[in-house]
N, C-alpha and C positions, 0 to 999 in steps of 0.2 A: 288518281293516286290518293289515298288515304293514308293517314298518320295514324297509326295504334298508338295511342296513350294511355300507360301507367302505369303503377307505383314501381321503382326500381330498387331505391332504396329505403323508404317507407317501413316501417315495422323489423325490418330487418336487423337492426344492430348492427350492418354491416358483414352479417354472416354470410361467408360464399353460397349454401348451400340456398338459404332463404332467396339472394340475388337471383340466382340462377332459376329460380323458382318460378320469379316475376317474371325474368326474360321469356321461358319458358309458356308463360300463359300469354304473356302479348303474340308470340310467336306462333301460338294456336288460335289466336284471335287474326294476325296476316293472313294464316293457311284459310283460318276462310272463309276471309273475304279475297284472296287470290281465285278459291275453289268456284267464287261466285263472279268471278269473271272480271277482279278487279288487282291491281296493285297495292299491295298494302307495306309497307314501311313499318319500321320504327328506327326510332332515333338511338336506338341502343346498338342498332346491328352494322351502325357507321362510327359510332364515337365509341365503344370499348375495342376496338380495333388502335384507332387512333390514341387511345388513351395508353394500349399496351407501346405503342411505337414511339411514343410522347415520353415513355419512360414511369408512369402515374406508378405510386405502390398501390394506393388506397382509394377507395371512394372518400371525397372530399381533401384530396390535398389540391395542391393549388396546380396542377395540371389538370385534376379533374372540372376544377371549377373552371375553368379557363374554356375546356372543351366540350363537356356534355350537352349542358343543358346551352350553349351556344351550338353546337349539332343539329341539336332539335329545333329551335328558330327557325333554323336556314332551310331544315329540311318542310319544315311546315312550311314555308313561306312559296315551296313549289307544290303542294298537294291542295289536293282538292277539298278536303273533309276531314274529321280527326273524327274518330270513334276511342272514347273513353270507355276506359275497361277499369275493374278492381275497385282497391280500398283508395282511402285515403291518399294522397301524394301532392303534394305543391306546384312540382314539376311538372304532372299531369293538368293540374288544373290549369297554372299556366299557359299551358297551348291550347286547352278552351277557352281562355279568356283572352288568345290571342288570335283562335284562327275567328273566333265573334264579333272580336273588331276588325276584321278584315273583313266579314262579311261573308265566310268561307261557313259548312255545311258541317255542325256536332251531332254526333249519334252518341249515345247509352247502350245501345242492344245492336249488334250484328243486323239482327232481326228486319230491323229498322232501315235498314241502309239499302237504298232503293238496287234493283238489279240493273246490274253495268250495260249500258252498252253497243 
């Protein structure tokens, strides 16, 4: 299982259409490496669910903070590998610089990531 990570709200301003944007590209980065014979995740496709149910208006009020980027933690802490995608993001880099100290497998490129299986 692999974690797609990157920028969500990053450059955004918090604009819907920019978010969706991001979602959007990590979401063709799971398709594929799903296509490639693996599970790909992201931490967003569990916690904006949980954030609508939670009640969250915005990115960054204090349900967001509470549940996003503790989503992604947990959900890294069962995958195998985290493939970093995008621009800049903190969030992102974070769970490179957590799944590192686990000792868990970072890619840069799709490319990169060995065939499942």
């Amino acid at each position: 299982m692999i974690l797609v990570a990157g920028p969500y709200r990053s450059g955004t301003g918090d604009d819907p259409l920019k978010l969706e944007a991001h979602v959007r590209a990590m979401n063709q980065s799971a398709l594929r490496l799903f296509r490639a014979g693996h599970l790909a995740v992201t931490g967003e496709a569990l916690a904006l669910p949980l954030l609508d149910a939670a009640g969250s208006t915005r990115p960054g009020d204090p349900l967001f903070d509470e549940i996003f980027h503790p989503v992604a933690e947990r959900l890294l802490a069962r995958c195998d590998a985290v493939l970093r995608i995008g621009g800049p993001s903190e969030g992102a880099d974070l769970m490179v610089a957590l799944a590192r100290a686990r000792g868990q497998a970072v890619y840069t490129d799709a490319a990169d990531v060995p065939a499942a299986r």
